[in-house]
C-alpha positions in Angstrom: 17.4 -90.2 -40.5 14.5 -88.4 -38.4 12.4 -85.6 -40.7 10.6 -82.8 -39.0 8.0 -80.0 -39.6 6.9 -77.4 -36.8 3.5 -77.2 -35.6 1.0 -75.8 -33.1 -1.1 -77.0 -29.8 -3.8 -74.9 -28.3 -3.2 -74.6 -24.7 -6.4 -72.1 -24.5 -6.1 -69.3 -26.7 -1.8 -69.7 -26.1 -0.5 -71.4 -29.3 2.4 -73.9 -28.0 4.9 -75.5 -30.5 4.7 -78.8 -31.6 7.9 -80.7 -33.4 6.3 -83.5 -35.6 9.2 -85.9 -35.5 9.1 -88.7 -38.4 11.1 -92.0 -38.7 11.5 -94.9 -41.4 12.7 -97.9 -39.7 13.1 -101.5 -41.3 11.0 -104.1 -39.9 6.9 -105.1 -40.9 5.2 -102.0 -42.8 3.1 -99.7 -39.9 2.4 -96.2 -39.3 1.9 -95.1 -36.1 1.6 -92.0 -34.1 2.6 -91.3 -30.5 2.8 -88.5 -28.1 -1.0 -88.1 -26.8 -3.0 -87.7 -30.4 -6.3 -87.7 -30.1 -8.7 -89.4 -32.0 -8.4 -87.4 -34.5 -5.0 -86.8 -34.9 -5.0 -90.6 -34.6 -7.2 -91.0 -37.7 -4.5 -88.8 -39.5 -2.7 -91.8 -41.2 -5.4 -92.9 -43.5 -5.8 -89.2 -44.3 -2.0 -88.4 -45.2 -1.8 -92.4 -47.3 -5.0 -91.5 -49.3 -3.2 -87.9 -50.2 -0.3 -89.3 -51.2 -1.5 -91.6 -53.5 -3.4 -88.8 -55.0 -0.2 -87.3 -55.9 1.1 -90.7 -57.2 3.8 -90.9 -54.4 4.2 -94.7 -53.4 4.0 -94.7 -49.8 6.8 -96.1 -48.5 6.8 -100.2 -47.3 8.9 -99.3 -43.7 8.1 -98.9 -40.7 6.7 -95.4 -39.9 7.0 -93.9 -36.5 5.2 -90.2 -36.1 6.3 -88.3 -33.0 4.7 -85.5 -32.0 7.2 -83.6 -29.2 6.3 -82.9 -26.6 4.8 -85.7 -25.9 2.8 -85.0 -22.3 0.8 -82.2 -24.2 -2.6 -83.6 -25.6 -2.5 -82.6 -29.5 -6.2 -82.2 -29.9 -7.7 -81.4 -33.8 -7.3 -81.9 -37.0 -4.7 -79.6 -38.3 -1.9 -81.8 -37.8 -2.8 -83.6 -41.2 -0.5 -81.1 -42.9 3.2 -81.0 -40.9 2.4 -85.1 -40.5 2.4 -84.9 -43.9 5.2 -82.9 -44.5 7.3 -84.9 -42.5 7.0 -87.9 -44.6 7.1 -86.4 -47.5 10.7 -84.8 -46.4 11.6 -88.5 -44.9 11.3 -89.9 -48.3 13.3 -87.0 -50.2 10.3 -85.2 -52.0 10.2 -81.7 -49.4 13.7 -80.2 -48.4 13.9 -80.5 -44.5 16.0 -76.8 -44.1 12.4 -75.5 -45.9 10.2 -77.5 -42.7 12.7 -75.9 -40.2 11.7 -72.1 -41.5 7.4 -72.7 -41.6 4.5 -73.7 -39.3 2.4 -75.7 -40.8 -1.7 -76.4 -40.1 -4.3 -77.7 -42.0 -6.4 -80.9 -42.3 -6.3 -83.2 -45.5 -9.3 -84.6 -47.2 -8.5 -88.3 -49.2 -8.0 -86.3 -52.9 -5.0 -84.1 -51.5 -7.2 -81.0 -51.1 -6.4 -78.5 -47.8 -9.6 -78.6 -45.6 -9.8 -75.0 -43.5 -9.3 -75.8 -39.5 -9.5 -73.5 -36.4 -7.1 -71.5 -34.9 -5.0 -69.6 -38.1 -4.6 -66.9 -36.8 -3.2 -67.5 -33.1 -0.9 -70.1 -35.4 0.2 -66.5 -37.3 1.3 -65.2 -34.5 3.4 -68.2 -33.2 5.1 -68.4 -36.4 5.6 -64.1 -36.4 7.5 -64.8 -32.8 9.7 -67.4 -33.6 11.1 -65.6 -37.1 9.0 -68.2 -39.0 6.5 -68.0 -42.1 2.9 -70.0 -41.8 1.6 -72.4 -44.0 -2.1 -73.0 -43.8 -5.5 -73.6 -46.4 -6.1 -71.2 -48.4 -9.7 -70.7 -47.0 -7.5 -69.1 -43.6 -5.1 -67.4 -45.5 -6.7 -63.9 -45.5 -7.8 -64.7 -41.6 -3.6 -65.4 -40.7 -2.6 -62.4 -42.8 -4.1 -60.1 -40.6 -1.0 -60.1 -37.8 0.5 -59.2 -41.1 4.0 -59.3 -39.1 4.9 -62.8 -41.2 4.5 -64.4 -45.0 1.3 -66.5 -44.8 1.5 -69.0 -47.6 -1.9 -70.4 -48.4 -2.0 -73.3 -50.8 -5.1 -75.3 -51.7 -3.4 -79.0 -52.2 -0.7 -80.5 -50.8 0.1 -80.7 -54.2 1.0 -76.8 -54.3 2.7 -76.9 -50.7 4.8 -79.4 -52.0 5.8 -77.4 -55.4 6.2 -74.2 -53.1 8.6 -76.0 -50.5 10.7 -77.1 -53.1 11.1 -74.7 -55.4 9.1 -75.4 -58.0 6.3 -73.6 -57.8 7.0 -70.4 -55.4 3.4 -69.2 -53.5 2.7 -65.5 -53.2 2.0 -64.3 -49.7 -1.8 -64.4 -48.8 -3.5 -61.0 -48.3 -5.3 -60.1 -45.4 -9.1 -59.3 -45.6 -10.9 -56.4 -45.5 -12.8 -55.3 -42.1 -15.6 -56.1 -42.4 -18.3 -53.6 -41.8 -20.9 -53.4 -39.0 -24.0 -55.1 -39.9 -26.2 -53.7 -36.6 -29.3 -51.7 -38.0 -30.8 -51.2 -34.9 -30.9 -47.5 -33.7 -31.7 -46.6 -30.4 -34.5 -43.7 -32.4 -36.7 -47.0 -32.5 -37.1 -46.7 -29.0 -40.2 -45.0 -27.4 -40.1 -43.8 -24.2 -37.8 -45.8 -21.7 -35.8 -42.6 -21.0 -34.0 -43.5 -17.8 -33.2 -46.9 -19.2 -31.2 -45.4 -21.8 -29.6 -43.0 -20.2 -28.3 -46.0 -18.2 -27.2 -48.0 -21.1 -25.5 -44.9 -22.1 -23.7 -45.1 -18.8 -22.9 -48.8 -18.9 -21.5 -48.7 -22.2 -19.5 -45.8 -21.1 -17.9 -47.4 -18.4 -18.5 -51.4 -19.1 -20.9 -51.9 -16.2 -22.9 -54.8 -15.4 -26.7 -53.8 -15.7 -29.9 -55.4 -15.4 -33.6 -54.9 -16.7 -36.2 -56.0 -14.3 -39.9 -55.2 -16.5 -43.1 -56.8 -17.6 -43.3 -58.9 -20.9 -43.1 -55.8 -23.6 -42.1 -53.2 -22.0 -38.9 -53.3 -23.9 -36.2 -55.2 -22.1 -34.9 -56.6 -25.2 -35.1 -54.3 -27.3 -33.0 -52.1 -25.4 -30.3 -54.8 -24.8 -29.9 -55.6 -29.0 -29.4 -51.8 -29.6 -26.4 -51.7 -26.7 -23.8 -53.1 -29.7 -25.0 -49.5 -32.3 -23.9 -47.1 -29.2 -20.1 -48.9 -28.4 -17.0 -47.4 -29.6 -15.0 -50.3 -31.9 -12.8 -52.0 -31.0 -9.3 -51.3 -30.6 -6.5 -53.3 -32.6 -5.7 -54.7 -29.7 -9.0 -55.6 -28.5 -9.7 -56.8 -32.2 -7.0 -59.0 -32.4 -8.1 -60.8 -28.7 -11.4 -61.1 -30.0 -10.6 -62.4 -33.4 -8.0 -65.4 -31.4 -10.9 -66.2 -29.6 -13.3 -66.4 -32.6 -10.4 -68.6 -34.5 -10.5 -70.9 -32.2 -14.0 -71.8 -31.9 -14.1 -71.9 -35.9 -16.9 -68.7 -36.6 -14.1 -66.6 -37.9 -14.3 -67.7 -41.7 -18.0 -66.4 -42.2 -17.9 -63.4 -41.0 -14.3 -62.0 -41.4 -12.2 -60.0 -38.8 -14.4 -56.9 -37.3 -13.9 -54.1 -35.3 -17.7 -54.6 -34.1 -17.7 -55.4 -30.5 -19.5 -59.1 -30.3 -23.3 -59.5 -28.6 -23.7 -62.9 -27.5 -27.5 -63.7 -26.1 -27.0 -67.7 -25.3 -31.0 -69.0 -24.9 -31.2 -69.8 -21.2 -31.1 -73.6 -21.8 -27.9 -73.1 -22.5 -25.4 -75.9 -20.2 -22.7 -75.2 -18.2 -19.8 -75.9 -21.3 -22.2 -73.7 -23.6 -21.9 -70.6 -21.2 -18.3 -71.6 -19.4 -16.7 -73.0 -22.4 -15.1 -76.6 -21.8 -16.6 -79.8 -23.2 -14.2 -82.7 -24.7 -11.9 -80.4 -25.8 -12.2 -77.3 -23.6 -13.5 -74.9 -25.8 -14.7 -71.5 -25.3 -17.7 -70.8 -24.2 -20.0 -67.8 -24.7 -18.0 -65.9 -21.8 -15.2 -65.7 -24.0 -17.0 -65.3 -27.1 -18.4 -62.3 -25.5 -14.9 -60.9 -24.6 -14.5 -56.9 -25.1 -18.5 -57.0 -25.9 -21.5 -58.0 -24.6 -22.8 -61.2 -22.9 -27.1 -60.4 -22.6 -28.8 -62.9 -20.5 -32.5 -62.6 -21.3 -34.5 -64.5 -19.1 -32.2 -64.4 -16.6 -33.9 -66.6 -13.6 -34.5 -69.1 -15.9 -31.1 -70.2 -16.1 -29.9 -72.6 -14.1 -28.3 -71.2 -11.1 -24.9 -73.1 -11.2 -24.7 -71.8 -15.2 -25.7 -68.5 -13.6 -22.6 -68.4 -10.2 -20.0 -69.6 -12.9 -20.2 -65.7 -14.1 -18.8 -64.1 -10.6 -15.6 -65.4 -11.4 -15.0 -63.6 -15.0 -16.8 -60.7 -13.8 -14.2 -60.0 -11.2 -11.1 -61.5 -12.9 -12.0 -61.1 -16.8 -10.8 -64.7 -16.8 -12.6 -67.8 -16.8 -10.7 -70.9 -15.8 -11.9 -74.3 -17.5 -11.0 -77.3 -15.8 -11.4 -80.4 -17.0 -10.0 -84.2 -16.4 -7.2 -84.3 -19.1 -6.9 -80.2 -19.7 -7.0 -77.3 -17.7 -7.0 -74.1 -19.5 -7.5 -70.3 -19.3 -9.8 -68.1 -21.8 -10.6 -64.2 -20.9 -13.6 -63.3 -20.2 -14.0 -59.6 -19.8 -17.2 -58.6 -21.2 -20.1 -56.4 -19.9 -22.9 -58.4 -19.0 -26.7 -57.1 -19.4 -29.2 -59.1 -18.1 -32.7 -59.1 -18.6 -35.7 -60.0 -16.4 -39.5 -60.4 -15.8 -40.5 -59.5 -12.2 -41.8 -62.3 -11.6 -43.2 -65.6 -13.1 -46.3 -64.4 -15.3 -44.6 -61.0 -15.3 -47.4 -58.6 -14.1 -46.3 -58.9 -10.2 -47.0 -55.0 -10.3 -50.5 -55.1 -12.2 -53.0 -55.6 -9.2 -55.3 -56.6 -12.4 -53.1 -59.1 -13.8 -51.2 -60.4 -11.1 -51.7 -64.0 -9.9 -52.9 -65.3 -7.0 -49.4 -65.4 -5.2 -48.4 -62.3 -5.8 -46.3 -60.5 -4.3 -44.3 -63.8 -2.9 -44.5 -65.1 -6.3 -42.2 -62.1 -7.2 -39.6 -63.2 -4.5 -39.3 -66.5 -5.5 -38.9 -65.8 -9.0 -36.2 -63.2 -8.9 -34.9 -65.0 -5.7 -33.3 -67.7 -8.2 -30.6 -65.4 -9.1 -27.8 -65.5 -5.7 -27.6 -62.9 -4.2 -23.8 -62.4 -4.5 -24.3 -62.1 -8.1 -27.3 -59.8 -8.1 -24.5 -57.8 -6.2 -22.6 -57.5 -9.2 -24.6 -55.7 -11.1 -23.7 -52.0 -11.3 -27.0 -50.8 -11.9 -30.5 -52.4 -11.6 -33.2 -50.6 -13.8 -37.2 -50.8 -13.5 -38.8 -51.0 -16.7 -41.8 -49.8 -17.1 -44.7 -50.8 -19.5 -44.8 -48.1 -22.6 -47.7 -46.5 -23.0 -49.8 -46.3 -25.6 -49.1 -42.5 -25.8 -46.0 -43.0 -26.3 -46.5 -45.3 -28.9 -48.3 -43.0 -30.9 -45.4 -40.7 -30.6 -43.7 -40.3 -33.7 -39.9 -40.8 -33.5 -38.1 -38.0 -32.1 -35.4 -39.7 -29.5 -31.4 -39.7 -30.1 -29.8 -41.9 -32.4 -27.3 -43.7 -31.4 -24.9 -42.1 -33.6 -25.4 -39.0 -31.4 -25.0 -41.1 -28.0 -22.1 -43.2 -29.6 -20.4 -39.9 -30.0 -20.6 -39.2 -26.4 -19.6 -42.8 -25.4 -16.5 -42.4 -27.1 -15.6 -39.1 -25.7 -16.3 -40.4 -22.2 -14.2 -43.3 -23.3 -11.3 -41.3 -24.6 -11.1 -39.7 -20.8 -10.5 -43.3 -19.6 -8.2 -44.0 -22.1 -5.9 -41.0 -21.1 -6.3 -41.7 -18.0 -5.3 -45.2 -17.6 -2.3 -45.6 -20.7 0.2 -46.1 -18.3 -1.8 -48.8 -16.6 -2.0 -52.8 -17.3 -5.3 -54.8 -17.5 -7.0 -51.6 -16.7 -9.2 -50.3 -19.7 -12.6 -48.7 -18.3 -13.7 -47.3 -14.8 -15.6 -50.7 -14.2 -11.4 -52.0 -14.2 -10.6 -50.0 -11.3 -10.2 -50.9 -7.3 -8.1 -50.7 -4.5 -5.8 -47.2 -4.0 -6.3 -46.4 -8.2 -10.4 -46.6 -7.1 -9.5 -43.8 -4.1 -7.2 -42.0 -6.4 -9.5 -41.5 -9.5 -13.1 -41.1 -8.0 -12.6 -39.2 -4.9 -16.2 -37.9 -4.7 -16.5 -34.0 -3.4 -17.1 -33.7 0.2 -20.7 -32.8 -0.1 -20.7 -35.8 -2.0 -19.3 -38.3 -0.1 -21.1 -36.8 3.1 -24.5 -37.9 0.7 -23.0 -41.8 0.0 -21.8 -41.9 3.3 -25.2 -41.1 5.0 -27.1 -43.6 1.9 -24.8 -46.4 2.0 -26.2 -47.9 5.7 -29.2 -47.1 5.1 -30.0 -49.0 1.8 -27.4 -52.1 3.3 -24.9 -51.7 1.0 -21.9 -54.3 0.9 -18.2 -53.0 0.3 -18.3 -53.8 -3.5 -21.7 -52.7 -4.0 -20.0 -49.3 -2.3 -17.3 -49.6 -4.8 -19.3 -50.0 -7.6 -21.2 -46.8 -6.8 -18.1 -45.2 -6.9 -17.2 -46.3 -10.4 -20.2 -45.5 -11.8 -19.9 -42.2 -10.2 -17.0 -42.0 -11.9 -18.7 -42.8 -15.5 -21.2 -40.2 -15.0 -18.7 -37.8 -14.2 -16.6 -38.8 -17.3 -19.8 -38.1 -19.3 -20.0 -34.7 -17.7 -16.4 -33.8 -18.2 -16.2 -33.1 -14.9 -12.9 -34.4 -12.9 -14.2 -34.2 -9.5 -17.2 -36.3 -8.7 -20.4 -34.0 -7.6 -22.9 -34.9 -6.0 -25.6 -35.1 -8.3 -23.2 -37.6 -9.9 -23.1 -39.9 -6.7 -27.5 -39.4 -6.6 -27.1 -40.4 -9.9 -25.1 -43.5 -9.1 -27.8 -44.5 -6.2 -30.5 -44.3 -7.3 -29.8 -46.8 -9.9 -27.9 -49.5 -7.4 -31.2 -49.2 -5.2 -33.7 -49.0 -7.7 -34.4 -45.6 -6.8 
């Protein structure tokens, strides 16, 4: 008779199911496991043997055969423990098999029987929500797979207690989602002295997710300005919160901190390797692109990455996808995240000190910044010079905005977008927007587009630097509350793509 209990694979964030098929044959005692385990789910038998002795359940003297179907997908991690488990335990008459057909089971087993957390809960919850089934997991991920809150979550803490619950015995109440957890960003955009045109273009990239970077000496407040962007952003939706929180499942930081509606800020150092910033290593996990999804991805430092780490970006800033490809997996992660990027003008920083510059200046300026391609540089939407801050206005006592009052007008700027593109898929923000939607939405007035049309040949630009002018046009406007682009909107928009 074969036994089985229903489990998941990760095929990026995508939860496939896994049938975990078990066997007792006659012939010499063995336990083995086929259908592209890793080492891991290899190691599983001495695991699921030392928990049922625990529990004082002989472990049967047959041949065991483990299948996990289907067998040409790699089954990667260690929260098959659990439905191997289960399958057994149902093979040798201790777990009702019609109770495995009705669950998904995850979790990893440590020798005394106890449920060990594991990664990915929550995208588990949802395969188990569309396919009409409950999910059984540790009770550590319980209140993480309770969010979808669309299917009973069952969360014992021994395999003991699954067993009781799957029988009868010993029923399990449904786990209990947690709480949101609260924004924990102090940092107020008040602390800031001076800087005035960098904020007001913070403000606008916020507004419409653009890509900006700060070119400045050391302390002129590059970042500082980037670890305040995360106190003026809107939350996240329950959409966007619910992508984010997958993502964050999967790469196992989901426990500490609980499920947020606080956008993430990821600021990788810039040694940082390719699989850190890409995502892949052996298992293809996400990397700090996708970490960074529907928040903010601040490269300080920026020509100090290394330029390969650096071109892997144009892809997921175009696509808001990042494909990772590796020998034995190939999968997809998205990536759509507004990257702010920080920079010193050149290597000692004071290129535009005649005092303090070095001797190579001003080649030693082009060289430095000359490590970031130029096809990314052209992604950015807008490119601010930052200033050193005085020491009068240091001595300024603080009078600026908050960013509760800017967050306020983010979000109203936002809610424009948001009526604007409900009918639309994969468009969220202006920064979303090409093609006939981009002709359609920022049409500039024709004093306006007589101005871009005279500045665009003159300053060189390409067609998606164009383009991006236009959408940041478009954000200003949306800040106004103005429907037609103006053309102090589309000055606006220039002088920050040229540096103006």
């Amino acid at each position: 008779m074969i036994t089985s209990a229903v489990t998941v694979a990760f095929d990026g964030i995508d939860p496939r199911e896994v049938e975990v098929q078990c066997i007792l044959s006659s012939g010499l005692p063995a336990f083995n496991i086929v259908g592209l385990p890793d080492k891991a789910v290899s190691e599983a038998r001495e695991r699921v043997r030392a928990a049922l002795h625990s529990m004082n359940i002989a472990f049967p003297a047959k041949r065991i055969t483990i299948n996990l179907s289907p067998a040409n997908l790699p089954k990667i991690g260690s929260h098959f423990d659990l439905p191997i488990a289960l399958a057994l335990l149902a093979a040798i008459d201790i777990v009702p098999q019609d109770q495995l057909s009705n669950a998904i089971a995850v979790g990893e087993l440590s020798l005394d029987g106890r449920l060990i957390p594991v990664n990915g809960a929550l995208p588990a919850a949802m395969a188990a929500a569309e396919t009409g089934r409950s999910l059984i997991c540790p009770a550590e991920c319980g209140p993480e797979a309770a969010f979808i809150g669309t299917t009973p979550v069952f969360a014992p803490r021994t395999l003991l207690e699954t067993t009781k619950h799957l029988s009868g015995h010993a029923p399990l109440s449904a786990a209990r989602p947690s709480e949101m957890a609260k924004a924990r960003n102090p940092k107020d955009f008040s602390d800031v002295k001076g800087q005035e045109r960098a904020k007001r273009a913070l403000e606008i990239a916020a507004t419409g997710r653009h890509h900006i970077v700060f070119v400045g000496p050391p302390g002129s407040g590059k970042s500082m300005l980037a670890a305040r962007i995360p106190s003026i952003l809107p939350p996240l939706s329950a959409r966007e919160a619910l992508e984010t929180s997958i993502i964050r499942s999967l790469s196992g930081d989901i426990a500490a901190t609980g499920i947020s509606r606080e956008r993430p800020f990821c600021a990788p150092h810039h040694t940082a390797s390719m699989a850190a910033i890409a995502g892949g290593g052996r298992r293809a996990q996400p990397g700090e692109v996708s970490l960074a999804h529907n928040g903010v991805l601040f490269l300080d430092e920026l020509p100090e990455f290394s330029r390969s780490v650096l071109d892997t970006l144009r892809q997921p800033i175009e696509t808001g996808e990042i494909h990772v490809a590796r020998a034995d997996s190939h999968v997809k992660y998205p990536s759509r995240f507004m990257l702010v990027a920080a920079a010193n003008p050149c290597r000692c920083g004071h290129l535009v000190d005649p005092e303090m510059a070095c001797s190579r200046a001003p080649k030693c300026g082009q060289d430095y910044i000359g490590k970031v391609s130029g096809p990314l540089m052209d992604r950015f939407d807008l490119r601010i010079d930052v200033p050193p801050v005085s020491l009068n206005d240091l001595s300024i006592p603080q009078n600026g905005e908050t960013s509760e009052v800017i967050r306020k007008r983010v979000a109203a700027a936002r809610a424009i977008q948001d009526a604007r593109y409900a009918q639309l898929d994969h468009i969220y923000t202006n920064s979303d927007i090409e093609g006939a939607l981009l002709e359609k939405v920022a049409t500039p007035a024709p004093d306006a587009q007589a101005l871009l049309s005279q500045i665009a040949p003159k300053f060189r630009l390409t067609a998606r630097g164009y383009h991006r002018v236009l959408r940041v046009a478009r954000t200003i406007a949306d800040l106004d509350r103005r429907e037609v682009i103006q053309r102090h909107h589309i000055s606006e928009a220039l002088s920050y793509r040229t540096g103006g």
